[in-house]
C-alpha positions as CSV (number, residue, x, y, z in Angstrom):
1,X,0.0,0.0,0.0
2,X,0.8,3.6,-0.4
3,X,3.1,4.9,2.5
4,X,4.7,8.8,2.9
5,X,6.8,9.4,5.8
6,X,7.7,12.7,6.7
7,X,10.6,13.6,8.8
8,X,12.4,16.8,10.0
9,X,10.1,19.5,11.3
10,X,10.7,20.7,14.5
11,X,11.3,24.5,16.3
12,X,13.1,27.0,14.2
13,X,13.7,30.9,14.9
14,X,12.5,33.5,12.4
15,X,14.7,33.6,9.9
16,X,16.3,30.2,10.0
17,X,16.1,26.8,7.8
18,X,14.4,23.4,7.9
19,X,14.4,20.4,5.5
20,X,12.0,18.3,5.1
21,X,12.0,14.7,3.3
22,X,9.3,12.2,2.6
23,X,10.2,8.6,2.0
24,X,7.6,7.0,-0.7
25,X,6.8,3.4,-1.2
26,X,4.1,1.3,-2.7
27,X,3.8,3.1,-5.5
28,X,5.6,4.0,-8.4
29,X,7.2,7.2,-7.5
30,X,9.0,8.0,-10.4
31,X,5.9,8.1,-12.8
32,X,3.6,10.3,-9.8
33,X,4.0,14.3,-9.1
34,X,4.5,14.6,-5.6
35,X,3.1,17.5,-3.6
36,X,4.0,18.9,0.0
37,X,0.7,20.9,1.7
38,X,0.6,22.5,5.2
39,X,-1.7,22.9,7.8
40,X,-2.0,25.7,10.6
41,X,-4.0,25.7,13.6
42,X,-7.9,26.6,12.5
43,X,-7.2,27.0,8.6
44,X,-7.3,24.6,5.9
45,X,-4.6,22.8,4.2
46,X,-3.3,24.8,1.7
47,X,-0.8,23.3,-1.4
48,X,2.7,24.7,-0.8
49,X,4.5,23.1,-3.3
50,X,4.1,20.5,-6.4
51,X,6.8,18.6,-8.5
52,X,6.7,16.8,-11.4
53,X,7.5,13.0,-12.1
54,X,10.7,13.9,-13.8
55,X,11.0,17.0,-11.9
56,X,11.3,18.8,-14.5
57,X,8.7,21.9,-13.4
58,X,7.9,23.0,-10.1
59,X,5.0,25.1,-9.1
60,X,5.0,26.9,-4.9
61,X,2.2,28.9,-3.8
62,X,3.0,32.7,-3.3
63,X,3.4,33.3,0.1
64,X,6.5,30.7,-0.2
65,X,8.0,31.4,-3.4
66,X,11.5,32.6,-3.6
67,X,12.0,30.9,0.5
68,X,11.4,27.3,-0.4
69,X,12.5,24.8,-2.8
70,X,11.1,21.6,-3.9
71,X,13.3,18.6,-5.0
72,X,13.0,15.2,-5.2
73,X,15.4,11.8,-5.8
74,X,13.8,8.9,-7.8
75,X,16.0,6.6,-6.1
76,X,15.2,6.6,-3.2
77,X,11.9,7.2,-3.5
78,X,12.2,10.7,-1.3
79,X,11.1,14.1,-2.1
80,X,12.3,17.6,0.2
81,X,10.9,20.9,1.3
82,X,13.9,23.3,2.0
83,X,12.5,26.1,3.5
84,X,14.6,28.9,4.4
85,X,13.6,32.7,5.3
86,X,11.1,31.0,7.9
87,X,8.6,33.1,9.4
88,X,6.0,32.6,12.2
89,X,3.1,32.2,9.8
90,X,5.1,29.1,8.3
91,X,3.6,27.4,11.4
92,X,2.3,24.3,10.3
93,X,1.6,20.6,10.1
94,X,3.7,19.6,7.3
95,X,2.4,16.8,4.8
96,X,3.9,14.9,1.9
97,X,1.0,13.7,-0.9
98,X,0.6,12.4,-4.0
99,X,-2.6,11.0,-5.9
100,X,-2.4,7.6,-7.3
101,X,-5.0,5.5,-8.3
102,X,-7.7,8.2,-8.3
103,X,-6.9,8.9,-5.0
104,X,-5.2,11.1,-2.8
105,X,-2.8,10.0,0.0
106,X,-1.2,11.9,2.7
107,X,1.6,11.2,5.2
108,X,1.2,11.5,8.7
109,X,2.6,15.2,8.7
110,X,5.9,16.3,10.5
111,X,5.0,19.7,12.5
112,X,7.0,23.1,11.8
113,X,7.2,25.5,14.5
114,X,8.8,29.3,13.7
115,X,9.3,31.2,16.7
116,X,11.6,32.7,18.6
């Protein structure tokens, strides 16, 4: 079955930098775009960033672009978030996704806290 596993949130001051990985299986992840969304406290998940299978194009939403970058290594199976510039309303629940077989699947999410 489809697994994501996030690791390497944590607590980060304003200004600093996190990486974030996903480890994929079940799946073929070379052939599937892979997504990262986030989740704040009493807002919806919002799509952060989206690669392709190839990783050829890339896509962030605005309030990250320019900060973080979106890569990914088709052996192994892992995709990373490298957020730099952090600030406060970065806060979030972290969560690797793809969609495969007409269906969505998340990971369990790794939690970013910006403060200082």
């Amino acid at each position: 079955q489809v697994q994501l596993v996030e690791s390497g949130g944590g607590l980060v001051q304003p200004g600093g930098s996190l990486r974030l990985s996903c480890a994929a299986s079940g799946f073929t992840f070379s052939s599937h775009a892979m997504s990262w969304y986030r989740q704040a406290p009493g807002k919806e998940r919002e799509l952060v960033a989206t690669i392709t299978s190839a990783g050829g194009s890339t896509n962030y939403a605005d309030s990250v672009k320019g900060r973080f970058t979106i890569s990914r290594e088709n052996a192994p199976n892992k995709v990373y978030l490298q957020m730099n510039s952090l600030k406060a309303e970065d806060t979030a629940v972290y969560y690797c996704s793809t969609r495969a077989w007409g269906m969505r699947y998340w990971g369990q999410g790794t939690q970013v806290t910006v403060s200082s």
